[in-house]
PAFIPA-497696 format. One record per residue (C-alpha): residue number from 1; residue in three letters; x, y, z. Coordinates in nm, 2 decimals. Example, Ala and Ser with C-alpha at 12.3 -4.5 7.8 and 13.67 -1.06 7.14 Angstrom:
+-----+---------+--------+--------+--------+
! num ! residuo !     px !     py !     pz !
+-----+---------+--------+--------+--------+
!   1 !     Ala !   1.23 !  -0.45 !   0.78 !
!   2 !     Ser !   1.37 !  -0.11 !   0.71 !
+-----+---------+--------+--------+--------+
end
This chain:
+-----+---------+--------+--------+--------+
! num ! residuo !     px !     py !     pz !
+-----+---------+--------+--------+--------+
!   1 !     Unk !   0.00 !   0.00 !   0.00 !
!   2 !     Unk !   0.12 !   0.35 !  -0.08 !
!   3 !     Unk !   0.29 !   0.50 !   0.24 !
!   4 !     Unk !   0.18 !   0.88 !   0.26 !
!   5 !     Unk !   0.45 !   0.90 !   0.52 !
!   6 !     Unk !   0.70 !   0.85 !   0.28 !
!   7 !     Unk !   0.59 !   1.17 !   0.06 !
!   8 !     Unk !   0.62 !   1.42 !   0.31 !
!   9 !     Unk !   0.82 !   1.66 !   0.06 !
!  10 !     Unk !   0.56 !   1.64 !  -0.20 !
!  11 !     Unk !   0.27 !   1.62 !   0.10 !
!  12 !     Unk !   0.44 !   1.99 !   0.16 !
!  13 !     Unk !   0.48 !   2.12 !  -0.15 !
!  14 !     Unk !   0.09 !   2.03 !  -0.24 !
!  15 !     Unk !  -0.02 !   2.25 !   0.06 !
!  16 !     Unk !   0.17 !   2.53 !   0.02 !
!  17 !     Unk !   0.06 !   2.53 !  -0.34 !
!  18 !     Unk !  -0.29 !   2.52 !  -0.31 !
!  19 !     Unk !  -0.31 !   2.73 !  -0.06 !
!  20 !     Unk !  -0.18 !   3.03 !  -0.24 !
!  21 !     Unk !  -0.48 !   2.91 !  -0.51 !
!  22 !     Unk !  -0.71 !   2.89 !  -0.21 !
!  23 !     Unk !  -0.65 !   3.27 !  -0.07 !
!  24 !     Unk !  -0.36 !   3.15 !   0.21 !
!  25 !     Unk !  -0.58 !   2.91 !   0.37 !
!  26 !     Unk !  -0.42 !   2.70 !   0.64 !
!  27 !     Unk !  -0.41 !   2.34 !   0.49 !
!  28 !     Unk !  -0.27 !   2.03 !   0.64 !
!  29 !     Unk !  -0.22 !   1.69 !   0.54 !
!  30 !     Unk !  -0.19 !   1.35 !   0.84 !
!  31 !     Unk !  -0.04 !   1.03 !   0.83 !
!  32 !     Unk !  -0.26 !   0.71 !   0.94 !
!  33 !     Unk !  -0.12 !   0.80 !   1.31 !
!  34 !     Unk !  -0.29 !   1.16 !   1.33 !
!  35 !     Unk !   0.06 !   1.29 !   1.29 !
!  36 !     Unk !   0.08 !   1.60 !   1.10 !
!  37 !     Unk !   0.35 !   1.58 !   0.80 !
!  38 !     Unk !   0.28 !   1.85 !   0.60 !
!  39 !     Unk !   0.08 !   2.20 !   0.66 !
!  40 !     Unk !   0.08 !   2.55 !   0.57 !
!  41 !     Unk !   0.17 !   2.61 !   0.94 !
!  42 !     Unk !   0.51 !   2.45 !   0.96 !
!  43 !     Unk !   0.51 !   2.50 !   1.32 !
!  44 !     Unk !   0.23 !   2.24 !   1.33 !
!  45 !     Unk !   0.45 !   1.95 !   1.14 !
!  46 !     Unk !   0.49 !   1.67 !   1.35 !
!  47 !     Unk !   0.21 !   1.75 !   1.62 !
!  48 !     Unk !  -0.04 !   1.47 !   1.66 !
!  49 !     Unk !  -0.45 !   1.58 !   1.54 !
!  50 !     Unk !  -0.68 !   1.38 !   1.71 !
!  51 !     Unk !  -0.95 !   1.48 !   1.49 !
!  52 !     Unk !  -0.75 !   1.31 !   1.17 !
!  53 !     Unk !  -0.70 !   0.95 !   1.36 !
!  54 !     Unk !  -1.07 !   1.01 !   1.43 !
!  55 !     Unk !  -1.13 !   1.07 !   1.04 !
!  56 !     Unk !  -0.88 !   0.79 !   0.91 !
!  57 !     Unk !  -1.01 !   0.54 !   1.19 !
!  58 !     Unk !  -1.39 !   0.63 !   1.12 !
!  59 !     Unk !  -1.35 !   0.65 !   0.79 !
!  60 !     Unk !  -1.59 !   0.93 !   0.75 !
!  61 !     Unk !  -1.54 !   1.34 !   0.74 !
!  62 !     Unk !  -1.54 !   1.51 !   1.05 !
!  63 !     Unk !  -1.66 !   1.91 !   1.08 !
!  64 !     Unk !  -1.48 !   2.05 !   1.44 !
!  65 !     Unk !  -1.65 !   2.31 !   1.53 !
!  66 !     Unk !  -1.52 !   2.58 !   1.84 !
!  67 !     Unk !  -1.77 !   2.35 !   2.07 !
!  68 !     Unk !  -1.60 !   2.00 !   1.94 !
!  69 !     Unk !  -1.27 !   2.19 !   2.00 !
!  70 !     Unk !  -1.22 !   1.99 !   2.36 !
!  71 !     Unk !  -1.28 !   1.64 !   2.24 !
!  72 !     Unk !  -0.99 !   1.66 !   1.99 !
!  73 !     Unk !  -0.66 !   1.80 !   2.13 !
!  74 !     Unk !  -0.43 !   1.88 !   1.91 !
!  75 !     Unk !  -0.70 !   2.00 !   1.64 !
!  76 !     Unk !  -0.81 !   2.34 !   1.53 !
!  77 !     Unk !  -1.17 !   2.42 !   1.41 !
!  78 !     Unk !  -1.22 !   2.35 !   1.05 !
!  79 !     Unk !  -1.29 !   2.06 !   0.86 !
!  80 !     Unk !  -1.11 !   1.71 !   0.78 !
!  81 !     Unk !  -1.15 !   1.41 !   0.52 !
!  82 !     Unk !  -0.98 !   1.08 !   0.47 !
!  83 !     Unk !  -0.73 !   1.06 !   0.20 !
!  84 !     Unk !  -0.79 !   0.74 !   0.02 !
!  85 !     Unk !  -0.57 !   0.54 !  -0.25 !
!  86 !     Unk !  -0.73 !   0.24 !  -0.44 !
!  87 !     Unk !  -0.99 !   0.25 !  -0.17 !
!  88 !     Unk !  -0.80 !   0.25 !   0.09 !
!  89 !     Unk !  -0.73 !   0.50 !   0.37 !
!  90 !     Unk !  -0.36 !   0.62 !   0.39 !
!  91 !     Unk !  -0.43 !   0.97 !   0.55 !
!  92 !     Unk !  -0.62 !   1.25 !   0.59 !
!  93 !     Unk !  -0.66 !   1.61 !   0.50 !
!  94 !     Unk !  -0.81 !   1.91 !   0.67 !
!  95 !     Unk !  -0.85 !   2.27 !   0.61 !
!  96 !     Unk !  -0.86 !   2.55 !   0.85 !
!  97 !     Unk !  -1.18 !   2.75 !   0.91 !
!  98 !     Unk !  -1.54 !   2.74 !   1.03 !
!  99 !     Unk !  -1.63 !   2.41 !   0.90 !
! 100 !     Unk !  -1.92 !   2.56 !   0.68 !
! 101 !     Unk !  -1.71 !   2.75 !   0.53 !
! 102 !     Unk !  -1.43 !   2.55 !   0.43 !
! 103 !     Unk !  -1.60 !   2.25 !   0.37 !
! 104 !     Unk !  -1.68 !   2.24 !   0.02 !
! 105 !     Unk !  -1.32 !   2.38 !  -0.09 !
! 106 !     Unk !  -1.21 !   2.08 !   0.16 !
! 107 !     Unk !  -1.37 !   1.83 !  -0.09 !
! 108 !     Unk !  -1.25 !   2.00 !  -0.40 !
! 109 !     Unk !  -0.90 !   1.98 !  -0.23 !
! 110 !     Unk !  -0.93 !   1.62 !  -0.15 !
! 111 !     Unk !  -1.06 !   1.48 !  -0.50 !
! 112 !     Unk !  -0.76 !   1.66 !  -0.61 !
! 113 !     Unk !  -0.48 !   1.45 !  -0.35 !
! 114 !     Unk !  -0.64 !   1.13 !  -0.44 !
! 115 !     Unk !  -0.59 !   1.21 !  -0.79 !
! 116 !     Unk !  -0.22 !   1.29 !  -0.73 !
! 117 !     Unk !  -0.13 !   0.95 !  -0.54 !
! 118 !     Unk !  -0.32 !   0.74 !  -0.75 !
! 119 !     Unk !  -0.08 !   0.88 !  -1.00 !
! 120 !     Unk !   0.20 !   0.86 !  -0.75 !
! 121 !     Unk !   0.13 !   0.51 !  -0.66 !
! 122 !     Unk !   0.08 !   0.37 !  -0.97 !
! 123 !     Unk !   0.37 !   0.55 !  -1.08 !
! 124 !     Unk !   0.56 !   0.39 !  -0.74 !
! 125 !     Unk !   0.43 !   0.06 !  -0.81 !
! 126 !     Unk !   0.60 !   0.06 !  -1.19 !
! 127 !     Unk !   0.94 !   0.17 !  -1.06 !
! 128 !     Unk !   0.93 !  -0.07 !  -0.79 !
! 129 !     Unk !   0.85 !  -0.36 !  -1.04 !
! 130 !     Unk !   1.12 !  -0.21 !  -1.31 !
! 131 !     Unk !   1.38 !  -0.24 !  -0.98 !
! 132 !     Unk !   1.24 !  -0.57 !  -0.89 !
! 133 !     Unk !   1.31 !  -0.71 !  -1.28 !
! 134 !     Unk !   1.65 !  -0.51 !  -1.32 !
! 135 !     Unk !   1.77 !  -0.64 !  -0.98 !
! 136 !     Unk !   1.61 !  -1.05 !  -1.10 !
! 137 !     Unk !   1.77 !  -1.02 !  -1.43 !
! 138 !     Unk !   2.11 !  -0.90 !  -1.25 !
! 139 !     Unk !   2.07 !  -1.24 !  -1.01 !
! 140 !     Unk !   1.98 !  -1.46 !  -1.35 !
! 141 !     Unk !   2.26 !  -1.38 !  -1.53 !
! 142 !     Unk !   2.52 !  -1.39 !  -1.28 !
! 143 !     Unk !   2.83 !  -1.64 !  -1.28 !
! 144 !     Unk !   2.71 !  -1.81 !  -1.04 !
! 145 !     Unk !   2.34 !  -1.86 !  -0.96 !
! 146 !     Unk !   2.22 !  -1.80 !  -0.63 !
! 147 !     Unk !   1.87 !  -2.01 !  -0.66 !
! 148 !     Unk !   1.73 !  -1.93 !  -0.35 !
! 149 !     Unk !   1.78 !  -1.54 !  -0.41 !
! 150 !     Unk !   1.64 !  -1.57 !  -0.78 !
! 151 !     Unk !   1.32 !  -1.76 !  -0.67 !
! 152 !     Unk !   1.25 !  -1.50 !  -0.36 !
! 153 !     Unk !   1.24 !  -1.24 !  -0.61 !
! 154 !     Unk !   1.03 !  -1.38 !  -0.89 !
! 155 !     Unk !   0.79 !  -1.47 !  -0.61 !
! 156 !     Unk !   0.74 !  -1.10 !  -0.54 !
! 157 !     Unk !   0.71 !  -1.03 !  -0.88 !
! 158 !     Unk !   0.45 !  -1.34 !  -0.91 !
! 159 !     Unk !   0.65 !  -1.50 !  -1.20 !
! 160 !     Unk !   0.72 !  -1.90 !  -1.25 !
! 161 !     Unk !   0.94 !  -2.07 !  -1.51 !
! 162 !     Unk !   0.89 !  -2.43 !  -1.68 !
! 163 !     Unk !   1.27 !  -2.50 !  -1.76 !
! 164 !     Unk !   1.35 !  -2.51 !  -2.08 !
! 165 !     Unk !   1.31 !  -2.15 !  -2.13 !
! 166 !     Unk !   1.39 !  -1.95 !  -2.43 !
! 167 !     Unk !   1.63 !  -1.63 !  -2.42 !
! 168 !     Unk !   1.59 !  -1.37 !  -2.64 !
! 169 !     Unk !   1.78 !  -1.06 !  -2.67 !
! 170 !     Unk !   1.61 !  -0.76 !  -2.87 !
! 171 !     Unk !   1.87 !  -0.44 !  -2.99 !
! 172 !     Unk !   1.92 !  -0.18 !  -3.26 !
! 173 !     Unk !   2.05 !  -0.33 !  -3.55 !
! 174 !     Unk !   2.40 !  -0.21 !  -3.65 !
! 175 !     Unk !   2.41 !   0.10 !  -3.79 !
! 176 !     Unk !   2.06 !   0.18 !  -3.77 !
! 177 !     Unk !   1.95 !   0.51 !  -3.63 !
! 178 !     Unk !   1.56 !   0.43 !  -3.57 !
! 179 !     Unk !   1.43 !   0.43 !  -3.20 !
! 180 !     Unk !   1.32 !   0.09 !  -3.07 !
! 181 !     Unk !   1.02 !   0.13 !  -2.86 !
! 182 !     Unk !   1.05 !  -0.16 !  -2.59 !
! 183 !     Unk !   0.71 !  -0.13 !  -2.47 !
! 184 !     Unk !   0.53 !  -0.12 !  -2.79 !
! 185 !     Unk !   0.74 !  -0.47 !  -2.87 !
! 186 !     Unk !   0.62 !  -0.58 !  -2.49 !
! 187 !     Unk !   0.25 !  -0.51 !  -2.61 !
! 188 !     Unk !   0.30 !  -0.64 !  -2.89 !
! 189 !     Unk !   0.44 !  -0.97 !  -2.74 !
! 190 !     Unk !   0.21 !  -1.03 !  -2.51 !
! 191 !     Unk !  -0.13 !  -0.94 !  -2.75 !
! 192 !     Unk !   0.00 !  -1.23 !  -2.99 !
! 193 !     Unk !   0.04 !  -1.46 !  -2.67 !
! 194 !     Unk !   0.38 !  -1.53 !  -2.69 !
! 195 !     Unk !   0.46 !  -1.36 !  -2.33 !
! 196 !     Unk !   0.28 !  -1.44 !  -2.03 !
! 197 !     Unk !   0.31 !  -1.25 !  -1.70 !
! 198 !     Unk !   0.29 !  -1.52 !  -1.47 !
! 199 !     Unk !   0.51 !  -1.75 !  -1.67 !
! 200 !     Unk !   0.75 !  -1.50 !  -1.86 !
! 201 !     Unk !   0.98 !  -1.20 !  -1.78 !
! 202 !     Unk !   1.11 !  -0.97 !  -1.93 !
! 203 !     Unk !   1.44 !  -0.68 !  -1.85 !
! 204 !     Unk !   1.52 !  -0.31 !  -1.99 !
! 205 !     Unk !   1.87 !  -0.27 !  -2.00 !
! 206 !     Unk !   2.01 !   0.05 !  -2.17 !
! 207 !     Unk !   1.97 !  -0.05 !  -2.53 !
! 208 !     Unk !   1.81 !  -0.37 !  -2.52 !
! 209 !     Unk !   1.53 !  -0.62 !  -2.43 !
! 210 !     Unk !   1.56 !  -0.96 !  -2.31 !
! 211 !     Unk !   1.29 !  -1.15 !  -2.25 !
! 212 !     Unk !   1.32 !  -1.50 !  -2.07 !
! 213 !     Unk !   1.01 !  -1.75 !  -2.22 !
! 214 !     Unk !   0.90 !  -2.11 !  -2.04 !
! 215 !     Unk !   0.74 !  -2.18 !  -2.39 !
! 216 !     Unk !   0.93 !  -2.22 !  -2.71 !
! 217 !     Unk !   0.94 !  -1.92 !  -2.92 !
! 218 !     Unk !   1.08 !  -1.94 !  -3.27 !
! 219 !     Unk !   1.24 !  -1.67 !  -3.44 !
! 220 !     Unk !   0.97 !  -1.64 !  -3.71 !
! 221 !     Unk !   0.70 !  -1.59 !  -3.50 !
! 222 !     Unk !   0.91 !  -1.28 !  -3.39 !
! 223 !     Unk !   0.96 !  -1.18 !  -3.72 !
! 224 !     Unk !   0.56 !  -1.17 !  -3.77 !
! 225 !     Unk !   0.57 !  -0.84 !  -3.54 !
! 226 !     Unk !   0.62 !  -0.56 !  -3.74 !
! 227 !     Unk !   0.80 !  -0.38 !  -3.45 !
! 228 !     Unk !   1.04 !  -0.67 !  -3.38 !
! 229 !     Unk !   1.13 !  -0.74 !  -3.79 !
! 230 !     Unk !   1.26 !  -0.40 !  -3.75 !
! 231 !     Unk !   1.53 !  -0.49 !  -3.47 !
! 232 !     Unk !   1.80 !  -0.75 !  -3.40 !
! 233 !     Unk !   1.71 !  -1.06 !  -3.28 !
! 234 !     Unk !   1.93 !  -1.31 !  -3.07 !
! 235 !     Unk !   1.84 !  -1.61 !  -2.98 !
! 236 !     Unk !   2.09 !  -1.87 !  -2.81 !
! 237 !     Unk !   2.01 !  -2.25 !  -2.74 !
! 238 !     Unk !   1.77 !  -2.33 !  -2.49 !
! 239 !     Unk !   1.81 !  -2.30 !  -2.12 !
! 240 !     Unk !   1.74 !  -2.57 !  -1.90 !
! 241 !     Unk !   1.81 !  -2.43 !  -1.56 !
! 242 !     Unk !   1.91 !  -2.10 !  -1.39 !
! 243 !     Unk !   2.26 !  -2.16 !  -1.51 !
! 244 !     Unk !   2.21 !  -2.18 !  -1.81 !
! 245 !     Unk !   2.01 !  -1.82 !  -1.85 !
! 246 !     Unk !   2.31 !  -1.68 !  -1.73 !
! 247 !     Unk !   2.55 !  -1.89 !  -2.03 !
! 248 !     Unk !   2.24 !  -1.77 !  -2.22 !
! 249 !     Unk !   2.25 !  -1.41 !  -2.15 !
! 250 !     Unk !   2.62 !  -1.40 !  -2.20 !
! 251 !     Unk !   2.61 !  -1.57 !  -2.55 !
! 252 !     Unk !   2.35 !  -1.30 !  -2.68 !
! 253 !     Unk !   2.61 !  -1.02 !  -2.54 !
! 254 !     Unk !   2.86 !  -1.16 !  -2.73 !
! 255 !     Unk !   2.69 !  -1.24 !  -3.02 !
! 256 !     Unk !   2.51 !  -0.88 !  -3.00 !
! 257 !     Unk !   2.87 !  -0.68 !  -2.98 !
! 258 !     Unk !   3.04 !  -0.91 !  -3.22 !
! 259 !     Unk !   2.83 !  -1.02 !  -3.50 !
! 260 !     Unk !   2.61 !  -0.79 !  -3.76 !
! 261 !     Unk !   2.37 !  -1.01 !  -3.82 !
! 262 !     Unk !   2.02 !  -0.94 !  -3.79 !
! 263 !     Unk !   1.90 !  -1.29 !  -3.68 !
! 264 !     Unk !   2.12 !  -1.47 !  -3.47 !
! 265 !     Unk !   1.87 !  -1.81 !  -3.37 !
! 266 !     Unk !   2.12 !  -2.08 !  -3.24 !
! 267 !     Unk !   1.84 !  -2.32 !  -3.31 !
! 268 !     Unk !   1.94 !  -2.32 !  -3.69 !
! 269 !     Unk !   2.25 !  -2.55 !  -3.73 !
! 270 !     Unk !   2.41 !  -2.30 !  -3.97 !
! 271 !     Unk !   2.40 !  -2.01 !  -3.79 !
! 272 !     Unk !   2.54 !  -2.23 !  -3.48 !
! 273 !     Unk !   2.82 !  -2.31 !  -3.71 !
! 274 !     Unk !   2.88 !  -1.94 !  -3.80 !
! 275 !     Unk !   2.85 !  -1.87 !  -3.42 !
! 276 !     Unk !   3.14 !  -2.11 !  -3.34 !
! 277 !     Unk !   3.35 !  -2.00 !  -3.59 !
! 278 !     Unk !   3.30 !  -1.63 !  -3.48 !
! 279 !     Unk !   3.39 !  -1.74 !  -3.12 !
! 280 !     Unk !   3.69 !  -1.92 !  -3.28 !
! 281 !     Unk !   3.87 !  -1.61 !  -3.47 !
! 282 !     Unk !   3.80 !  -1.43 !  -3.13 !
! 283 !     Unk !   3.94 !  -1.67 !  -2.91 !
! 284 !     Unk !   4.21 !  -1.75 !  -3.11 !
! 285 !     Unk !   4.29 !  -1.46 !  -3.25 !
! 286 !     Unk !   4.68 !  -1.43 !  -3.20 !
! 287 !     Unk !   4.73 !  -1.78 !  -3.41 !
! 288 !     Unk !   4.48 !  -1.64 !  -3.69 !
! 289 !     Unk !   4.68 !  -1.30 !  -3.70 !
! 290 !     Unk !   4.98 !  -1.51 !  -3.80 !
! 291 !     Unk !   4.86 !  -1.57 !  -4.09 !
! 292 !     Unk !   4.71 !  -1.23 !  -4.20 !
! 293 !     Unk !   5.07 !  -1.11 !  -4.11 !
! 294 !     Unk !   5.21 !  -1.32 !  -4.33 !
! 295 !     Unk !   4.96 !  -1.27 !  -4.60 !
! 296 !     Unk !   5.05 !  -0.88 !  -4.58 !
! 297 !     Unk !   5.39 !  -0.94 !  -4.64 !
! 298 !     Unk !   5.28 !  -0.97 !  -5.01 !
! 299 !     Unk !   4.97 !  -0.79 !  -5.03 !
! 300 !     Unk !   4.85 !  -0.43 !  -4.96 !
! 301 !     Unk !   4.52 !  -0.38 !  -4.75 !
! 302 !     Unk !   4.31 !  -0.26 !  -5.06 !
! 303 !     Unk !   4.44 !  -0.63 !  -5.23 !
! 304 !     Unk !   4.41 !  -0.84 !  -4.95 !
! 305 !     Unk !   4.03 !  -0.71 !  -4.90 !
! 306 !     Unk !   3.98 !  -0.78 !  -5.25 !
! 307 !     Unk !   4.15 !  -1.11 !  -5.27 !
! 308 !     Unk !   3.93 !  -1.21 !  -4.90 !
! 309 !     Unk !   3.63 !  -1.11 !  -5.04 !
! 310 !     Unk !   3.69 !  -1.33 !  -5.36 !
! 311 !     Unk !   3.77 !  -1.65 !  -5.10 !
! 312 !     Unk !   3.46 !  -1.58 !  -4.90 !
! 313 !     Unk !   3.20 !  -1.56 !  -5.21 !
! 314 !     Unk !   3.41 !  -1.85 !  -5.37 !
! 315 !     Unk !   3.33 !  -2.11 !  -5.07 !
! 316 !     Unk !   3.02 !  -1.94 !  -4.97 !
! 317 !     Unk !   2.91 !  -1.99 !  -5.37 !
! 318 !     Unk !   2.98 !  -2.40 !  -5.31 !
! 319 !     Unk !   3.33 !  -2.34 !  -5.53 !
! 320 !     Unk !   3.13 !  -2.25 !  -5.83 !
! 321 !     Unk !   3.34 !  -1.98 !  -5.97 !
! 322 !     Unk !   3.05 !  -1.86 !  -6.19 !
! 323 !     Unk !   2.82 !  -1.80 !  -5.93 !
! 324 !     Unk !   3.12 !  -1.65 !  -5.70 !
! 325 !     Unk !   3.27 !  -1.43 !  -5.96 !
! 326 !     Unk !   2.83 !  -1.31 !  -6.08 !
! 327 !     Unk !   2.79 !  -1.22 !  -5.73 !
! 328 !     Unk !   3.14 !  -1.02 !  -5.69 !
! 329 !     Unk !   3.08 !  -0.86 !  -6.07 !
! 330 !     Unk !   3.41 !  -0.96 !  -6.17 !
! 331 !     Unk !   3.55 !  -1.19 !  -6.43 !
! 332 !     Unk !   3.59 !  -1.56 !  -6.38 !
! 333 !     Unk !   3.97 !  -1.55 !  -6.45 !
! 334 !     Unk !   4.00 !  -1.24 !  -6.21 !
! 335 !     Unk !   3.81 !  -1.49 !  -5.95 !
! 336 !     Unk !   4.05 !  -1.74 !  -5.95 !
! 337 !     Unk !   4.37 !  -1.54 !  -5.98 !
! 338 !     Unk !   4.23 !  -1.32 !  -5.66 !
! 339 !     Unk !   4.10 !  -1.68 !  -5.45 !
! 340 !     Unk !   4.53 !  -1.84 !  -5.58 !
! 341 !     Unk !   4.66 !  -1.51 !  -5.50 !
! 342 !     Unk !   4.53 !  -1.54 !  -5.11 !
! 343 !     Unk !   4.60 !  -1.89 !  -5.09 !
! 344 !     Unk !   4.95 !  -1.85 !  -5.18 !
! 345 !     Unk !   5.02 !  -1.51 !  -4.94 !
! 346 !     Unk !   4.86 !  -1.71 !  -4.67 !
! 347 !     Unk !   5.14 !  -2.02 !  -4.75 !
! 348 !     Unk !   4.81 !  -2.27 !  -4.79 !
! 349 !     Unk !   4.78 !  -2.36 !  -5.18 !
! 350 !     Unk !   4.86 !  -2.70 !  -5.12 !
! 351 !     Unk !   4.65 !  -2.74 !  -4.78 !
! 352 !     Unk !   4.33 !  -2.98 !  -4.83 !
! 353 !     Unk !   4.05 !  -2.83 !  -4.92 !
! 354 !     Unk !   3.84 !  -2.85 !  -4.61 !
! 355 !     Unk !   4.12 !  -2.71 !  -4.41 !
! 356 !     Unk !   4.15 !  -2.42 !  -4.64 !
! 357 !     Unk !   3.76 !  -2.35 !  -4.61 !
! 358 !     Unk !   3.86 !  -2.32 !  -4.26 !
! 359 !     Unk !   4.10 !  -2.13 !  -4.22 !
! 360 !     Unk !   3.99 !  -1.89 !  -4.49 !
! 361 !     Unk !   3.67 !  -1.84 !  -4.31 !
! 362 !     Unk !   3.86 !  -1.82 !  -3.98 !
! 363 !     Unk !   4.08 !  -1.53 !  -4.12 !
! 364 !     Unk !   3.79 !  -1.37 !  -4.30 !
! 365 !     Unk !   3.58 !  -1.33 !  -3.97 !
! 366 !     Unk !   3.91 !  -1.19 !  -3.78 !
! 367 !     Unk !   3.96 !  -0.95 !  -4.01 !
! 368 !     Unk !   3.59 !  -0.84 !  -3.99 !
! 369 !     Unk !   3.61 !  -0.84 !  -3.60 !
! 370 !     Unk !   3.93 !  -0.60 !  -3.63 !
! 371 !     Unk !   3.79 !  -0.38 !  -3.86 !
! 372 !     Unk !   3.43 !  -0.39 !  -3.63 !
! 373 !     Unk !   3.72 !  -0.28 !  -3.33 !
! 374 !     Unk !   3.86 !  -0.01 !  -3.50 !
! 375 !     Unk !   3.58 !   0.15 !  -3.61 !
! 376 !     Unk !   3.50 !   0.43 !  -3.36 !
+-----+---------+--------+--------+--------+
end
């Protein structure tokens, strides 16, 4: 329940407001003690009014009149009304003045304060839940799961998981300058039924969204939602325990700051390849360097760019130099002499074929993860 208590510097500034509206009329506003926390006469602040624990006890207004005056110490004549929130009392108001004369402005007053902490509650309630979920996802992806911790807060945010759960991670695609409206993509989720409240959650980091599913999602179901077809989409394998969100979550970072691709679903076996690979030029990068270096010693960057690309469309074209060469929109002959040229600067013409694929796609990827470094 909303704590008025806890508001006092608002409670303050509301009175002193209104009261300048209100032709400097003495306003104050009690806690569900009597205790006066905020009032236009700051000497009163902190005084108890046994006419408000009369109004927030009763649950009804209460008109004190100069000849009522005695059976309320603490209280001054004029009139009080309980401040309510959702229905429930968590205060009370009064205004100074002969009771028939302040009464109606009273009401107008209090319609006014219940407005404000609905507003303030409901507006409490969301940032509470936003801490709750930032301070679960920060438990879920930690190194080392602490299960009792995770499953105390997902009970206070009223949120079970059926292991396996899906991880998805929702960003900007590279380069791209369009906003990304999380909570549009959240509605959006949750009106095609793929989210559920009680069985799903969901995180806001700074420029992301990861949502954590008990059902299986696929990727092209998310690519259905107009608002998510426009973003990046990560998807790592399965998770079947609180562990393995956190391997999860740490995969999709990876993947999200090192690879460009759009759709990154670890579900396909190709992009799981393609995934490996990546992690492979990035983990061992020093060995794969080698061979750039050496392959520099007899080509120039422009060349050895030129002579990569014609590698990469060569394999990725199945070795059909027509297709590779169409797809560059370059001769066959200057295919071949740019996929030799690289083979020979790189000391591998006479490697088998499958370890040439390899490495070629090894060295490829590196020099793509360099160049993603450098740029600023």
């Amino acid at each position: 329940m909303l704590r008025i208590s806890e508001l006092t510097s608002f409670c303050q500034e509301l009175v002193e407001a209104v009261s300048k509206l209100l032709g400097g009329k003495t306003i104050n506003i009690m806690d569900l003690d009597g205790k006066i926390i905020a009032s236009t006469d700051k000497s009163r602040i902190g005084d108890i009014h046994t006419g408000a624990k009369h109004v927030v006890y009763a649950g009804h207004d209460l008109a004190i009149t100069e000849e009522l005056l005695p059976n309320y110490p603490g209280a001054k004549v004029g009139y009080n009304m309980p401040l309510t929130f959702h229905g429930d009392i968590i205060g009370a108001i009064g205004m100074y003045g002969p009771p028939e004369q302040v009464k109606d402005l009273t009401k107008l007053l209090k319609i006014y304060a219940d407005k404000y902490f609905e507003l303030q509650g409901t507006m409490e309630a969301k940032l509470i839940d936003l801490s709750l979920r930032s301070k679960l996802f920060g438990l879920l992806t930690a190194e080392n799961a602490d299960k009792k911790n995770i499953e105390d807060v997902m009970e206070l945010l009223d949120v079970s998981f059926a292991f396996p759960v899906t991880f998805v991670r929702i960003s900007k695609k590279a380069n791209s300058s369009e906003a990304i409206h999380f909570e549009t993509i959240l509605s959006s989720l949750s009106a095609s039924g793929i989210i559920d409240a009680k069985r799903d959650f969901w995180s806001f980091e700074a420029d992301s969204l990861s949502i954590i599913c008990s059902s299986e999602v696929k990727s092209s179901e998310l690519l259905k939602i107009s608002e998510i077809a426009k973003c990046r989409i990560i998807m790592p394998l399965p998770a079947k325990d609180y562990t393995a969100i956190s391997k999860a979550s740490s995969d999709a970072l990876w993947i999200d700051k090192h690879m460009d691709d759009d759709l990154v679903d670890l579900s396909d076996t190709r992009t799981r390849l393609r995934y490996m690979l990546y992690q492979t030029a990035f983990s061992n990068g020093d060995i794969i360097d080698s061979f750039i270096t050496e392959m520099k010693h007899y080509l120039d960057d422009k060349n050895l760019r030129k002579c990569m690309e014609a590698v990469r469309s060569y394999y990725s074209s199945d070795m059909s130099v027509t297709e590779a060469a169409a797809s560059l929109g370059i001769h066959k002959n200057t295919l071949q002499a740019r996929v030799k040229r690289a083979m020979e600067a790189a000391g591998i013409e006479n490697y088998p074929i499958p370890e040439k694929i390899y490495l070629m796609q090894l060295m490829h990827i590196r020099l793509l993860l360099t160049e993603k470094k450098e740029t600023p």
